[in-house]
DRENDO-1510 file (C-alpha; in Angstrom, 1 decimal, always signed):
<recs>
REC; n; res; u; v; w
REC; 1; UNK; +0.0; +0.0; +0.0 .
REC; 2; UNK; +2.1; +3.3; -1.4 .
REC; 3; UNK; +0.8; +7.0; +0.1 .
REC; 4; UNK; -2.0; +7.2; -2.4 .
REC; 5; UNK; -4.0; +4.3; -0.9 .
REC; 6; UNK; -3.4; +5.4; +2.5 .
REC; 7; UNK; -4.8; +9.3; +1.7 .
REC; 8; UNK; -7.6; +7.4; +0.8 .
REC; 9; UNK; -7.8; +5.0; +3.7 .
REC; 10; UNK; -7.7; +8.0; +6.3 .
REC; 11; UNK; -10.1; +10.4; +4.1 .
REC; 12; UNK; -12.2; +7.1; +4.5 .
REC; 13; UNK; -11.9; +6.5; +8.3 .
REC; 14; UNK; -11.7; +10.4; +8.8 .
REC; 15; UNK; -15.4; +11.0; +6.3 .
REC; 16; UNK; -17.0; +8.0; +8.9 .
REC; 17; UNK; -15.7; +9.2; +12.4 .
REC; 18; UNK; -17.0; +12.9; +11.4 .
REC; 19; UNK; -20.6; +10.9; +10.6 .
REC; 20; UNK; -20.4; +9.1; +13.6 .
REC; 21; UNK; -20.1; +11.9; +16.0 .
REC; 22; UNK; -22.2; +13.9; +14.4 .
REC; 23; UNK; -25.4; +10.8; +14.7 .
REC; 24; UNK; -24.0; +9.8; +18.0 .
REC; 25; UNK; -24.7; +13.6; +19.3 .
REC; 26; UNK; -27.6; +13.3; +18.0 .
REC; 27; UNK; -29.0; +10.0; +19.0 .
REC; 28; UNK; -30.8; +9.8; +22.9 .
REC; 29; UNK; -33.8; +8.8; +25.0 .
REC; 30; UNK; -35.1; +12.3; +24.3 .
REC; 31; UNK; -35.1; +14.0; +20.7 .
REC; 32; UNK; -33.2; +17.2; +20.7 .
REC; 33; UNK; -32.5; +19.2; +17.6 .
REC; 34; UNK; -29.2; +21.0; +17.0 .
REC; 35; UNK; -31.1; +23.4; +15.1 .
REC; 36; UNK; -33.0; +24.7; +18.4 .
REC; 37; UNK; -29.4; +24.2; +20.1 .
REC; 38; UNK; -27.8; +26.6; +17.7 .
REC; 39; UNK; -30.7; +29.1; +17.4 .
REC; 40; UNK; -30.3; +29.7; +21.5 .
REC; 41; UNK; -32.2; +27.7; +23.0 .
REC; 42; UNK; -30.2; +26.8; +26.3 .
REC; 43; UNK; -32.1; +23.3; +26.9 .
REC; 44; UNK; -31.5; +21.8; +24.0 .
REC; 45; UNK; -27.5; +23.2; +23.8 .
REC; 46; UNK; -27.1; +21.8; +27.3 .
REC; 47; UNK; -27.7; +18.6; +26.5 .
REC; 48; UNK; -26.5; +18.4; +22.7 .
REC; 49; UNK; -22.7; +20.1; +23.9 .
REC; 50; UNK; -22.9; +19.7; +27.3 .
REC; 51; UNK; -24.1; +16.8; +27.8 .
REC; 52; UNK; -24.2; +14.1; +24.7 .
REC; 53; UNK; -21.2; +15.9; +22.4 .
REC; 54; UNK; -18.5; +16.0; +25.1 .
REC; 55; UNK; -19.5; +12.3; +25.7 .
REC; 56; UNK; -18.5; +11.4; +22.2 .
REC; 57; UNK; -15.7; +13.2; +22.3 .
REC; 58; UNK; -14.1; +11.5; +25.4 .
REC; 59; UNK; -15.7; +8.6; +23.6 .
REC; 60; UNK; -13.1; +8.8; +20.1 .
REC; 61; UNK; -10.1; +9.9; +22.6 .
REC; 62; UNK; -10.5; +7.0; +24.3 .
REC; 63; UNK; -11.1; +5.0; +21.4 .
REC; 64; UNK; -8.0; +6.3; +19.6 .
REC; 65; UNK; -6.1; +6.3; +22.5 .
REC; 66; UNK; -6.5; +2.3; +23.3 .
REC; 67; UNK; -6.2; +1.5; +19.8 .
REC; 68; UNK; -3.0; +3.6; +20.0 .
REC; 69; UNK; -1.9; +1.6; +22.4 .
REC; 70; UNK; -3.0; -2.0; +20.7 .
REC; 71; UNK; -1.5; -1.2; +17.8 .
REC; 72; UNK; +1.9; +0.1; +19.8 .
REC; 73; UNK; +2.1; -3.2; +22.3 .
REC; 74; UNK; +1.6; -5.7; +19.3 .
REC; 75; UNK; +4.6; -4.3; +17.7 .
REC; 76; UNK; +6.8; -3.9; +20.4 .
REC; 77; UNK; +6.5; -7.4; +21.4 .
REC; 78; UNK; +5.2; -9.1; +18.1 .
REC; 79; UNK; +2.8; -10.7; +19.3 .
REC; 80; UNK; -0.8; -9.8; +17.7 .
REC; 81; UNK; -2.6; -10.9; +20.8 .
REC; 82; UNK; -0.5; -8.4; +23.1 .
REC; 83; UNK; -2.9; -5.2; +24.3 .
REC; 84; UNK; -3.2; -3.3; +27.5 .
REC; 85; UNK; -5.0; -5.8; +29.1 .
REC; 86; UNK; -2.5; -8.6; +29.0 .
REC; 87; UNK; +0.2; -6.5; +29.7 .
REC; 88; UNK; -1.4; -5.5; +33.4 .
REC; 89; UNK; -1.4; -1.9; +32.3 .
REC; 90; UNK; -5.6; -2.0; +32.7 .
REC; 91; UNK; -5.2; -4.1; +35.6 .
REC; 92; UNK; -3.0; -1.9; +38.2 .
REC; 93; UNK; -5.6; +0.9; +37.2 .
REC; 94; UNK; -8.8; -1.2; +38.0 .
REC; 95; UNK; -6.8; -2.2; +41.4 .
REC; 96; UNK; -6.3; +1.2; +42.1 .
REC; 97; UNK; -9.6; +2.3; +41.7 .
REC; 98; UNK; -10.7; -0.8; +43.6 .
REC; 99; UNK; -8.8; -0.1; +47.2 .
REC; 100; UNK; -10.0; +3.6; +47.0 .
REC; 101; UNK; -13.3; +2.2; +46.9 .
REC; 102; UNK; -12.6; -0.8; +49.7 .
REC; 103; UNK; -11.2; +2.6; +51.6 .
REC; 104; UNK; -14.8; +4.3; +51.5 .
REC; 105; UNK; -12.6; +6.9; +49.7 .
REC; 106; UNK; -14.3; +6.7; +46.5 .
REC; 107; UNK; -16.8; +9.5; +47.4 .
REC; 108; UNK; -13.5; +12.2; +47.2 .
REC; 109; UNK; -14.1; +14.2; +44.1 .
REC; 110; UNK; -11.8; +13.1; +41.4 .
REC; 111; UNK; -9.3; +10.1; +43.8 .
REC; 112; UNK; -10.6; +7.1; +41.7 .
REC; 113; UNK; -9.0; +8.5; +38.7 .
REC; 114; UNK; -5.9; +9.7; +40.4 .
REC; 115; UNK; -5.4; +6.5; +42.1 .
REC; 116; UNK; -6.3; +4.5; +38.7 .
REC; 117; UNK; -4.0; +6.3; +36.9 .
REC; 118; UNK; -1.4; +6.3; +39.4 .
REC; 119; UNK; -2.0; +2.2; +39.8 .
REC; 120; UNK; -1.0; +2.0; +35.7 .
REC; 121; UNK; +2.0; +3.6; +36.0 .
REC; 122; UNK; +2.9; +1.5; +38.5 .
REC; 123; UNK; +2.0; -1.6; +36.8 .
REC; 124; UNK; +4.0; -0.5; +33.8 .
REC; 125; UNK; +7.2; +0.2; +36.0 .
REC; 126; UNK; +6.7; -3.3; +37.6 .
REC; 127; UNK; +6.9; -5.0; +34.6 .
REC; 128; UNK; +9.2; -3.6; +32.5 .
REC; 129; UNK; +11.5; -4.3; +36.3 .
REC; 130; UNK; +10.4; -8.2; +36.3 .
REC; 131; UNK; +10.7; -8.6; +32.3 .
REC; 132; UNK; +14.7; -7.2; +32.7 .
REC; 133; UNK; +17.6; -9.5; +32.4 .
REC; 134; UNK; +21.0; -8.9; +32.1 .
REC; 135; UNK; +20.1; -5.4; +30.7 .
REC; 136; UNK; +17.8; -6.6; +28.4 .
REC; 137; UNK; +13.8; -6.7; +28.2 .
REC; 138; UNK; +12.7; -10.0; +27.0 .
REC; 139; UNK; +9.3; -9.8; +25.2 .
REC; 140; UNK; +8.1; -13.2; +26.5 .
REC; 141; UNK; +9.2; -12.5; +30.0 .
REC; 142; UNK; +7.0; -9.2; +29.3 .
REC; 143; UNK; +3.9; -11.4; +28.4 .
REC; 144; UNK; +4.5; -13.4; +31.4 .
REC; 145; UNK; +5.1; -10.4; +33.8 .
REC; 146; UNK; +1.6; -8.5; +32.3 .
REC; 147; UNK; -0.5; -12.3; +33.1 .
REC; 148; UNK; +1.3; -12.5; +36.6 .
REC; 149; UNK; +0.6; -9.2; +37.7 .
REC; 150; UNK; -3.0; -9.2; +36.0 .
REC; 151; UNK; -3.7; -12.7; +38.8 .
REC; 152; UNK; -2.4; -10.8; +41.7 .
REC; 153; UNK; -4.4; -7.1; +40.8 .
REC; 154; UNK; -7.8; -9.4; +40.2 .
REC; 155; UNK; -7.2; -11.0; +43.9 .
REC; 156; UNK; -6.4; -7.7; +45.3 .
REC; 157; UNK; -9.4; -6.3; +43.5 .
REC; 158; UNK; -11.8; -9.2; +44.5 .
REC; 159; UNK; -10.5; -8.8; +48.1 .
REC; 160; UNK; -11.1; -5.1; +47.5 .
REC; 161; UNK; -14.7; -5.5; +46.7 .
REC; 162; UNK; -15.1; -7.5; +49.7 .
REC; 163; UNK; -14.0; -4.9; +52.1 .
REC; 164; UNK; -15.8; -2.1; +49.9 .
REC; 165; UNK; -18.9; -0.3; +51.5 .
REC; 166; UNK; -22.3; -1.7; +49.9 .
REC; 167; UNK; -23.1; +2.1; +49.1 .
REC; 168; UNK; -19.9; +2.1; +46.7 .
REC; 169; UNK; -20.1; -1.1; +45.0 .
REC; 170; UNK; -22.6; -0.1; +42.4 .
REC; 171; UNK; -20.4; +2.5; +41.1 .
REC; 172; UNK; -17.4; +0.4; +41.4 .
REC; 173; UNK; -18.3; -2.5; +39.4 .
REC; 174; UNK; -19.7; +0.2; +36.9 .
REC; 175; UNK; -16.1; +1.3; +36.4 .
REC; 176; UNK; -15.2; -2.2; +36.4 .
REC; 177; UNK; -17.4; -3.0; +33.3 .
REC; 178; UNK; -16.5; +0.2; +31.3 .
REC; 179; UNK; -18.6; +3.3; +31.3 .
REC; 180; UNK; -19.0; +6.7; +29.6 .
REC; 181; UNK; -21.2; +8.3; +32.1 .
REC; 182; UNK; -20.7; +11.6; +33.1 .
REC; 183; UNK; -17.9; +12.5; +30.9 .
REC; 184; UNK; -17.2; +16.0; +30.5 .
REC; 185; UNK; -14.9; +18.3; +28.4 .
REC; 186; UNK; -12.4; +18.5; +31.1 .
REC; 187; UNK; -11.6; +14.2; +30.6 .
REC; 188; UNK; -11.7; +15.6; +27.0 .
REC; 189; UNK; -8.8; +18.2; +27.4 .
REC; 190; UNK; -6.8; +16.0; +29.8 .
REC; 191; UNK; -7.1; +13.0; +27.5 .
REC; 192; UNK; -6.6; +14.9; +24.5 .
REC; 193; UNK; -3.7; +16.6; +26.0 .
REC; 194; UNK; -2.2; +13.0; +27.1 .
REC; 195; UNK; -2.8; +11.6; +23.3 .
REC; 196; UNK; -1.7; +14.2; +21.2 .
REC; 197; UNK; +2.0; +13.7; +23.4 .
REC; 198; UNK; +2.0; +9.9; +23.0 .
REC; 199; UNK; +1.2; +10.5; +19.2 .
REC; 200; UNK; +3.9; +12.3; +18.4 .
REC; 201; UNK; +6.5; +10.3; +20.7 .
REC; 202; UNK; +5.3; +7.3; +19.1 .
REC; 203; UNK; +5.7; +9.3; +15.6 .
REC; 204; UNK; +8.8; +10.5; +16.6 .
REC; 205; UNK; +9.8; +6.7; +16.8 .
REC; 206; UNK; +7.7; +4.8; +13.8 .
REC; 207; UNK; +10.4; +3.9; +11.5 .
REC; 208; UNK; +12.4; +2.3; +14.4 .
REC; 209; UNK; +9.0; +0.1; +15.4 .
REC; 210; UNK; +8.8; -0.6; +11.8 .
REC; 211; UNK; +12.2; -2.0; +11.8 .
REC; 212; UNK; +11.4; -4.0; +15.0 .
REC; 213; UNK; +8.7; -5.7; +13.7 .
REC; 214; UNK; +11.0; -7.4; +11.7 .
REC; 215; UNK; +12.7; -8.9; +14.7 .
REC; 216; UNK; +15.6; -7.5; +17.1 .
REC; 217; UNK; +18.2; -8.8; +15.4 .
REC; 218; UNK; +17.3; -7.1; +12.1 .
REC; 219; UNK; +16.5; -4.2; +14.1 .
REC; 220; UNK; +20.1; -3.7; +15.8 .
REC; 221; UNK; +22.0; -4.3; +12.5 .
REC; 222; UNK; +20.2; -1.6; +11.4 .
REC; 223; UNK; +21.3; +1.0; +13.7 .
REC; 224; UNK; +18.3; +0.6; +15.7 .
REC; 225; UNK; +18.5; +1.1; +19.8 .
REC; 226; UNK; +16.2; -1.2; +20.3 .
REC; 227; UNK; +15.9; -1.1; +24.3 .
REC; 228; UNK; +15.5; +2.9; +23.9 .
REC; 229; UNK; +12.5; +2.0; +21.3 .
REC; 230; UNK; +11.0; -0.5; +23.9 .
REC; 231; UNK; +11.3; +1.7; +26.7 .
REC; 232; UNK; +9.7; +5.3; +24.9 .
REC; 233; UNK; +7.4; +2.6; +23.2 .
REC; 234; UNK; +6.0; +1.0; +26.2 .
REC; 235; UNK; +5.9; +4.0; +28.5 .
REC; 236; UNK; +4.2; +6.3; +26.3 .
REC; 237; UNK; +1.7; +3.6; +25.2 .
REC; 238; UNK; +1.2; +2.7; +28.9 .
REC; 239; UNK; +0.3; +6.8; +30.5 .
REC; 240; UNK; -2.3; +7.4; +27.6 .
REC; 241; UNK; -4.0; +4.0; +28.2 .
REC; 242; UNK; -3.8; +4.6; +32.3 .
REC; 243; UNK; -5.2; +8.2; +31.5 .
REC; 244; UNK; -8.1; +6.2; +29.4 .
REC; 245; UNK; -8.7; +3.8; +31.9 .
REC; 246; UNK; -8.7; +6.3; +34.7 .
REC; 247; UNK; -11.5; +8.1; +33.0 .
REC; 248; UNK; -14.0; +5.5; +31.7 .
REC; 249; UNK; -12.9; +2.1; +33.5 .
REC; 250; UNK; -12.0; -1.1; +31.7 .
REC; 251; UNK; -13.1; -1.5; +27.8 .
REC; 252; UNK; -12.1; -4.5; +26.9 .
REC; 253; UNK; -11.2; -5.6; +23.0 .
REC; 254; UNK; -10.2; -1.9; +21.8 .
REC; 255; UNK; -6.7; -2.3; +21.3 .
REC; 256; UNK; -7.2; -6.0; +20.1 .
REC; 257; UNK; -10.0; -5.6; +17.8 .
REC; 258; UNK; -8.6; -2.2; +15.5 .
REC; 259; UNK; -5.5; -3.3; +14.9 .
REC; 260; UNK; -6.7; -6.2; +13.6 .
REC; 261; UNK; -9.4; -5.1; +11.7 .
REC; 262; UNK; -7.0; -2.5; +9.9 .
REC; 263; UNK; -4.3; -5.3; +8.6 .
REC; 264; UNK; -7.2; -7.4; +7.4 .
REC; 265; UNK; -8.1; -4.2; +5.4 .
REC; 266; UNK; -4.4; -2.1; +5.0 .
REC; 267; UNK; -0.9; -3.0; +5.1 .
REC; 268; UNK; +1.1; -4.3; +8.2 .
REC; 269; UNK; +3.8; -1.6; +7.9 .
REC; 270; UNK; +3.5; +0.3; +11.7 .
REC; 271; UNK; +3.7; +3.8; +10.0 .
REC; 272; UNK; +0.5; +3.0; +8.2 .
REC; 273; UNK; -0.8; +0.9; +11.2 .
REC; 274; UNK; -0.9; +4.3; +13.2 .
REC; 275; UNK; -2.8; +7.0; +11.6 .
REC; 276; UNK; -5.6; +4.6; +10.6 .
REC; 277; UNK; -5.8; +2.8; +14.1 .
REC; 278; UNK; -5.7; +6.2; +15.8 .
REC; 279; UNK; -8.8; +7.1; +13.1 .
REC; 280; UNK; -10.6; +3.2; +13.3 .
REC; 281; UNK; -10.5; +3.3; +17.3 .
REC; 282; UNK; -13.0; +6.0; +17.9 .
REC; 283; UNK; -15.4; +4.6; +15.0 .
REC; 284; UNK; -15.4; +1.6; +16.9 .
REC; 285; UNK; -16.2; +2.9; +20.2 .
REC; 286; UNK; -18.2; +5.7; +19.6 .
REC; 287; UNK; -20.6; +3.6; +17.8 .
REC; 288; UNK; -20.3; +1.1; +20.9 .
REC; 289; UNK; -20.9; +3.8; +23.2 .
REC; 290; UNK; -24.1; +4.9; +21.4 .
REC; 291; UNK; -25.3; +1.6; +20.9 .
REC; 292; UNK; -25.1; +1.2; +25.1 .
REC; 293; UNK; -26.6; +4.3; +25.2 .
REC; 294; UNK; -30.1; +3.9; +23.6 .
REC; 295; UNK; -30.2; +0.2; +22.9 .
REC; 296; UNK; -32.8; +0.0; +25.9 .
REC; 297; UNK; -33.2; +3.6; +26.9 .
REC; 298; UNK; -33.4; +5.0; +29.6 .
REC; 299; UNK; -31.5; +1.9; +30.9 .
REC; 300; UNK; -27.8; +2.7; +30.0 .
REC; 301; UNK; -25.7; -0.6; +29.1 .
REC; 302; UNK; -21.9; -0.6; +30.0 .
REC; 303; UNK; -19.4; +0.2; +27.1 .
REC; 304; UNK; -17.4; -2.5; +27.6 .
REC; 305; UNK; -20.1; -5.1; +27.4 .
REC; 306; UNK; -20.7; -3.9; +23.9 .
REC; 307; UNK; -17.0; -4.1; +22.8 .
REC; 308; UNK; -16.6; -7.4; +24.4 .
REC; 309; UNK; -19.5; -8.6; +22.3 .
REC; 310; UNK; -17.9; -7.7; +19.2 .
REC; 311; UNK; -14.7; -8.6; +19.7 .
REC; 312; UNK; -14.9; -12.5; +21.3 .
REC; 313; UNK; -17.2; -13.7; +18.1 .
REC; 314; UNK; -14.4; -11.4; +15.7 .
REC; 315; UNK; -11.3; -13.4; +17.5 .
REC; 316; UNK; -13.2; -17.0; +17.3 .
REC; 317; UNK; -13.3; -16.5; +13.6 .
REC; 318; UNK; -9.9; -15.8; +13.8 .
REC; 319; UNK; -9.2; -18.8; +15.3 .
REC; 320; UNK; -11.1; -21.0; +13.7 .
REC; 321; UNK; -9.5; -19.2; +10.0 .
REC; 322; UNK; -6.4; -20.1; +11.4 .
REC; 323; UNK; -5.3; -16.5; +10.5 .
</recs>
């Protein structure tokens, strides 16, 4: 695939995500016009901009920003199965958010998503420590660190719910399953701050990721430092998916599903990968979100059910294709 097709493959992606938010805004248990929201009327902007449209948009951050992520991981280790999730990255958030809330702390304005955040970056450090060997950062070890550390967060986390006051578990296990509720433009400015950093770190590095999904061997006779790569890689990969995960909870199949879905459609190379991951994510969970959002309104479904739905019958056909 030269530059041409990919021009097209983003105006593609680009044309949809623009439709997407657009319907998505516009899509709720009540009907609300953007005409009457742009003629004045303050009911109707409230919940049109205030309300639904800053919802999307946390939506396609988040989107982008796991799919970043997917897309990022499954390079680095070269391993198409590799995501946040495996890795423990999702994990030390959701056992973060999980002691607050076994704490009775959960009530304190804005501490889940400190702690959750906070509990990713830790996860990250841990593994990246446990997957080094003789100066060195084996991929499988790194596999094997993320599933480890993903066995001890969900005891912690079930021992955490234990403890947790009955009047908090509700919310809890809400974060638990994934959920765009109450997102406002401040997530928006924090995540989008978060992403557009990561973006061009991971830019900054794309040719060098390229080279290293060819192997590491390749990749060092070519100049590359390929323990730098790994390090800026992982890092940068791991704060914008803590900052997601803080913000909305665990979504599941994200970062497995769009990277996927892309090669099946584009070209493997990583510098193609990007743009159109960053651009497939948010299609993908946008429409997820407003699918939980109205499939039986007023009843509001989790966001990570939905994903989860779509991605376990995509990978069993994956499976069973032997791709």
């Amino acid at each position: 695939m030269g530059e041409v097709a990919l021009k097209k493959g983003v105006l593609l992606l680009a044309i949809l995500l623009v439709a997407i938010i657009i319907a998505a805004a516009s899509l709720g248990a009540a009907h609300v016009s953007w005409r009457s929201a742009l003629s004045g009327d303050e009911t109707a902007r409230a919940v049109l901009i205030r309300i639904r449209l800053s919802r999307v948009v946390v939506a396609a951050l988040i989107g982008a920003t796991l799919a970043l992520a997917g897309v990022t991981f499954q390079t680095l280790l070269r391993n198409p199965l590799a995501d946040p999730f495996i890795l423990g990255v999702s994990g030390g958030a959701a056992c973060g958010a999980a002691v607050v809330t076994a704490l009775g702390l959960a009530r304190v304005p804005g501490l889940v998503p400190v702690v959750a955040f906070a509990g990713a970056c830790g996860a990250t450090v841990a593994v990246f420590l446990v997957a080094r060997r003789r100066g060195r950062t084996d991929t499988t070890r790194l596999l094997l660190s993320g599933l480890i550390l993903n066995a001890l967060f969900s005891a912690i986390i079930l021992i955490a719910f234990a403890l947790a006051p009955a009047s908090d578990m509700s919310s809890a296990l809400r974060w638990m399953m994934g959920s765009l509720a109450g997102a406002s433009w401040n997530d928006a400015i924090l995540l989008g701050s978060m992403f557009v950093v990561a973006t061009l770190i991971l830019v900054f590095i794309a040719n060098d990721l390229r080279m290293l999904a060819f192997g590491e061997d390749d990749a060092r006779a070519h100049g590359v430092d390929v323990e730098r790569v790994k390090l800026i890689g992982f890092g940068a990969a791991s704060i914008v998916t803590g900052a997601a995960v803080a913000v909305s909870g665990i979504i599941g199949f994200v970062g497995l599903l769009v990277p996927h879905l892309v090669r099946l459609i584009w070209r493997r190379d990583y510098r193609f990968l990007l743009p159109l991951c960053v651009l497939a994510g948010p299609v993908l969970l946008v429409a997820s979100d407003t699918v939980a959002r109205i499939a039986i309104a007023p009843v509001e479904l989790p966001v990570g059910a939905i994903t989860a739905l779509l991605g376990v019958p995509f990978f069993l056909s994956l499976l069973r294709s032997g791709r």
